[in-house]
N, C-alpha and C positions, 0 to 999 in steps of 0.2 A: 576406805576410799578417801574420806576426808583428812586422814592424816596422812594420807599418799601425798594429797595434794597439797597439804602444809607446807610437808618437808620436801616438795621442790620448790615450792616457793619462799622457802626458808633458801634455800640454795640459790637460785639466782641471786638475789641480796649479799650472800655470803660475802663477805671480804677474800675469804679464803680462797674459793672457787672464784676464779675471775671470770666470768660472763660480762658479755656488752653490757647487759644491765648493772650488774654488781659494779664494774669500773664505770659506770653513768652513775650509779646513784652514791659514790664516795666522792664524787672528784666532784658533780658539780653542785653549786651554791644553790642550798637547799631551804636558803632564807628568803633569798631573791626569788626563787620558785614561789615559794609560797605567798610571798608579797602577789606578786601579778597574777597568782591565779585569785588570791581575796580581791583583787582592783577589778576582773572579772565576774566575780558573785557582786560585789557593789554595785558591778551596772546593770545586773538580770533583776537587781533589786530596783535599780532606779527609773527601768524600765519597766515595770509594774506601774510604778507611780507617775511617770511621765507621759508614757505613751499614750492609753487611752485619748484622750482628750484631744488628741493632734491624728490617731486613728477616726475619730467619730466626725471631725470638723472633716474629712478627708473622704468621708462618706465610706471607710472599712468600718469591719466589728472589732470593737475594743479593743479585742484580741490580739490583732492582726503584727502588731510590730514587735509584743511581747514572746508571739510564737515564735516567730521569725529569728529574733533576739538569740533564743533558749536553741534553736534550731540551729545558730551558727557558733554557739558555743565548743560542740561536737569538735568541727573541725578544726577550730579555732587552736582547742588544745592537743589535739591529734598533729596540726603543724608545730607548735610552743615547743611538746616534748621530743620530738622526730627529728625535727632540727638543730635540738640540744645535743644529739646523738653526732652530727657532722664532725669529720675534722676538718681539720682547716684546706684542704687541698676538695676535697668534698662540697666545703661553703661556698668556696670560688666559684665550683662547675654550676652548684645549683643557683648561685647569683648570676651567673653567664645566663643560664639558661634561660631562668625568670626575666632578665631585660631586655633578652635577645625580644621574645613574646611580647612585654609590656609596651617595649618600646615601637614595635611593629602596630598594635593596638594603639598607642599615646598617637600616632602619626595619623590614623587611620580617623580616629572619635572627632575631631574638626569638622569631616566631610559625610560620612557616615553614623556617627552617631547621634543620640535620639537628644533633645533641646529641652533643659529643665533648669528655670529661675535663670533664664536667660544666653547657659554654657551648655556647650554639648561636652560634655565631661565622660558621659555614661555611653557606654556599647553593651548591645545585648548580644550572651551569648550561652547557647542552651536555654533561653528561658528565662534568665537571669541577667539582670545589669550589673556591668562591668568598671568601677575606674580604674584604666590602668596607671595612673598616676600616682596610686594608691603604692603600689609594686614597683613602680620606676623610681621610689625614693632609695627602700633598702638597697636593694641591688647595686642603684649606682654608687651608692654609699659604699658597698664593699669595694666593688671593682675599681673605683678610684680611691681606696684605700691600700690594695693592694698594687695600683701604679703608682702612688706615691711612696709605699716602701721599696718597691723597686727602681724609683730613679734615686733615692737615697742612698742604697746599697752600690748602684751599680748607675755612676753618672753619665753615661752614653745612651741610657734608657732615659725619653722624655715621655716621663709618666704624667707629669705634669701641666704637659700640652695636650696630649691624649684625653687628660680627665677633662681642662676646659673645653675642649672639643666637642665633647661628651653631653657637658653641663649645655652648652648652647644649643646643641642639639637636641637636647630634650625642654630648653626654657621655648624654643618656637611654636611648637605646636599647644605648649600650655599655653602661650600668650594667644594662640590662634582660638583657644577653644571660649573664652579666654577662662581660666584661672591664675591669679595672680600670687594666692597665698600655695601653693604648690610651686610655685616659678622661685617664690622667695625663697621655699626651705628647700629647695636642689640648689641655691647658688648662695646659699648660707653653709652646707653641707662643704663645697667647693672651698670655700674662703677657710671655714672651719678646718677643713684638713691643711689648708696652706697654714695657718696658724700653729699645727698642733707639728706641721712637719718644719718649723721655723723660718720665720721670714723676716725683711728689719723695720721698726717703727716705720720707716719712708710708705713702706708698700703701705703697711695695715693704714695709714692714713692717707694715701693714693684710693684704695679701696673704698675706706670710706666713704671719701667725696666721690667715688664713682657709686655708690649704695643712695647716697644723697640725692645724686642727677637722679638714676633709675625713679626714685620714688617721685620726683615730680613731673618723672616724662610718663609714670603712670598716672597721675593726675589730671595730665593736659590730654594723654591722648586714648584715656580708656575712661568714661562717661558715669559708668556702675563704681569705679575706685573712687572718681570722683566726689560721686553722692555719698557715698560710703565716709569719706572724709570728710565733708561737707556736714552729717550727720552728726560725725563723732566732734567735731569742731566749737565751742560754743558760739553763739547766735542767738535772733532771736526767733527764730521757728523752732529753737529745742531740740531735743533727741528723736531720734527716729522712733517708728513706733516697736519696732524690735527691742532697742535696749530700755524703753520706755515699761515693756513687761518684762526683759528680763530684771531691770532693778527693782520693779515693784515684788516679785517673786521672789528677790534677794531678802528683802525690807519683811515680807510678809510673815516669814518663819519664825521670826525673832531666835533664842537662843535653841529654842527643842523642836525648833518647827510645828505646821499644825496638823501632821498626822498624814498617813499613805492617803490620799485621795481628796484632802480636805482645803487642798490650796486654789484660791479663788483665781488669782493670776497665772496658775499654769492653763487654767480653759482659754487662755486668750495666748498663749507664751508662741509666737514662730518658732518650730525646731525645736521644742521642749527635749525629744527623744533623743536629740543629736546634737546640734553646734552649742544651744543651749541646758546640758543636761545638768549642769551644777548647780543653775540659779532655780531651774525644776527640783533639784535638792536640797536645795538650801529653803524653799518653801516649805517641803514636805517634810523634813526631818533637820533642820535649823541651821545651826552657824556651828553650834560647835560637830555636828556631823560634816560640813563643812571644810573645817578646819583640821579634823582629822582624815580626811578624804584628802586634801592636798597636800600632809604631810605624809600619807603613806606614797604619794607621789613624789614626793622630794628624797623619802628614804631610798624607791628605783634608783631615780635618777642618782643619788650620790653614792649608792652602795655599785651601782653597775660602775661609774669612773673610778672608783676606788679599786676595785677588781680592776679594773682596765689597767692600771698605773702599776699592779704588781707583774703585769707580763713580760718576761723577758724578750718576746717574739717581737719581732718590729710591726710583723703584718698584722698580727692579733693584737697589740695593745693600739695600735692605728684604727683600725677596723671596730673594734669593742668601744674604744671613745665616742669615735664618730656616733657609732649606730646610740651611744647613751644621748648625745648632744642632739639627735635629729630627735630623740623621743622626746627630749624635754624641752626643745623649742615647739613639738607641737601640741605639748599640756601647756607652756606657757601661754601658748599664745589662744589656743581654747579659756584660758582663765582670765587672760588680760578682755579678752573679749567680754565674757561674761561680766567681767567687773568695772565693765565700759572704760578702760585702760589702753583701749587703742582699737580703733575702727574694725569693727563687723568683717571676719573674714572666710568664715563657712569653712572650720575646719576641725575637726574631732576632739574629741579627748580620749587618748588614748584607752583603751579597754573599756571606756567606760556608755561614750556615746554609742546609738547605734548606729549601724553600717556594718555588713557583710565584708564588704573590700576590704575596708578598712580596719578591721579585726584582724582579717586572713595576714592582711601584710605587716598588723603592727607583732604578731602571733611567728612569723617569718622574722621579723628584723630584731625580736627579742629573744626570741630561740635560737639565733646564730651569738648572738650576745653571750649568752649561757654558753654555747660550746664553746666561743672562743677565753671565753675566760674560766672552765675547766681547770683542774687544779694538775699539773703532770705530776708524775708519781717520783718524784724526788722535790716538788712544791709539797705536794700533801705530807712527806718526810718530815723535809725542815720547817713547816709550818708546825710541827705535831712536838717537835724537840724544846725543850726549856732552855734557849741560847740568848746571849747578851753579850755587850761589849764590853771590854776593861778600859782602862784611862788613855791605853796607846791605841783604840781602834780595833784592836785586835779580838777575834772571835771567840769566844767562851764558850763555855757550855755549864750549864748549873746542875 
């Protein structure tokens, strides 16, 4: 019975035997898998050492955010590899689908949903709170990837207009709810794809100074960005008290940290579990955990552009960028936070912070990644062959 069951499962693997699996598991990048699912164990781990302490102050059992954690890991990867599985006519439908929903939800949490640290961000549904802002990133990032390969191809198609339509459409009711740092990466997403699909110095510096305006008419007319700036500002009232525990929890660890549970400033850290989960890491297991935690983040983010850059597909190496550049603007800006590099903005780190939502959709926009950058079965060919050029350009083979 047990070598029944080998030797099918020898077989789906087979190269030989082509099964969806066997052509899943040759074609796609099986480095980058591994990376995001270790970026995923680093946060079941960090939430061990994090969480307590912001569960007890919370008035739950200790417990409570680490289960929870471990509990959306499940799906978490159940979406990762499922979604790897999509082709690209597939990723479209199910991005259509995902924003049709999100985006009916994102209109909706303004007026209906529940009010927490001042935003109604969150909608309950089944039981469970909801951001769908979480999910209106990927999605619209595909679907305005894919109108921008199509007014490229074919210029009577304004994919273009479409997408800012798109982007406006969904910065209103962020700004209503309000969230600002969500408002920024869908119309950084926007620009980003105007970038990648070429546009000339004039605009990117048109741009600009309209990024410039934005940010002081959030200033003047949103109260909470204000403080937020004001905080991160120097002066003499100092740092707010938030980055005031996250840097002492930076500071505390020194190079090996002082151990799962032994860091004095994560019992006082806001969001230790969540916006602040690096500086809760860098207490408990040091700088150079640290530093190796950001660089296996740097290796996603360059090995996913890298794969993006070899696709011949206009819509998939469009699409694959994009979804790279929206994950790494939002570990960046998770780190610049942390390392008081630019004003407190309440927003994750990828795989690593906790949040359900936030998992699910980073779990969704990195699993379409993976499909679209899939190796087609004359890439995995010429990739596998020992070729090289001679003096005149011309193709070789050794």
């Amino acid at each position: 019975m047990l070598l029944t069951i080998l030797h099918y499962f020898v077989l789906m693997f087979s190269r030989k035997h082509k099964t969806p699996i066997a052509e899943w598991w040759w074609t796609i990048d099986k480095t980058l898998l591994a990376s995001l699912i270790g970026l995923l164990l680093i946060g079941v781990t960090l939430s061990f050492a994090a969480s307590p302490p912001v569960a007890e102050r919370l008035g739950y059992s200790p417990w409570h955010f680490i289960i929870r954690h471990i509990i959306f890991i499940v799906p978490t990867l159940i979406i990762l590899i499922g979604s790897s599985f999509l082709n690209e006519r597939m990723a479209r439908f199910a991005a259509l689908f995902i924003f049709i929903g999100s985006f009916i939800l994102l209109w909706a949490s303004p007026f209906i949903g529940f009010e927490a640290n001042g935003s109604k961000r969150w909608i309950i549904i089944f039981g469970q709170s909801v951001q769908p802002s979480e999910f209106i990133k990927p999605s619209y990032a595909i679907l305005a990837a894919w109108l921008f390969s199509q007014s490229m191809k074919y210029k009577e198609i304004p994919g273009k207009i479409i997408s800012l339509i798109l982007m406006v459409l969904i910065i209103i009711p962020l700004l209503l709810q309000p969230d600002l740092g969500q408002s920024f990466l869908v119309a950084m997403t926007f620009f980003a794809l105007l970038f990648l699909s070429g546009i000339s110095w004039l605009w990117i510096f048109i741009l600009s100074v309209i990024g410039i305006a934005s940010l002081f008419a959030a200033y003047i007319f949103f109260p909470h960005v204000a403080r937020r700036i004001d905080d991160f500002l120097p002066n003499n009232n100092g740092v707010s008290y938030q980055v005031e525990k996250s840097l002492q929890s930076l500071l505390e660890g020194g190079w090996f940290g002082r151990g799962p549970g032994e860091a004095i400033a994560n019992n006082y850290l806001p969001d230790a579990h969540s916006d602040y989960v690096f500086s809760a890491g860098a207490a408990e297991f040091g700088i150079i955990f640290s530093l190796m935690l950001a660089l296996l983040i740097s290796f996603i983010i360059l090995r996913s552009l890298a794969n993006a850059m070899q696709k011949s597909d206009l819509f998939a190496r469009l699409t694959a960028s994009i979804l790279a550049i929206q994950f790494a603007m939002q570990a960046i800006i998770n780190l610049a936070v942390n390392l008081n590099l630019m004003p407190s903005k309440g927003m994750t780190l990828p795989f690593v912070s906790y949040g359900g939502t936030s998992m699910l959709a980073i779990a969704f926009l990195m699993g379409i990644l993976l499909s679209l950058t899939r190796k087609k079965p004359h890439e995995t060919i010429m990739s596998s062959l020992p070729i090289n050029f001679n003096g005149n350009n011309e193709l070789i083979y050794e």
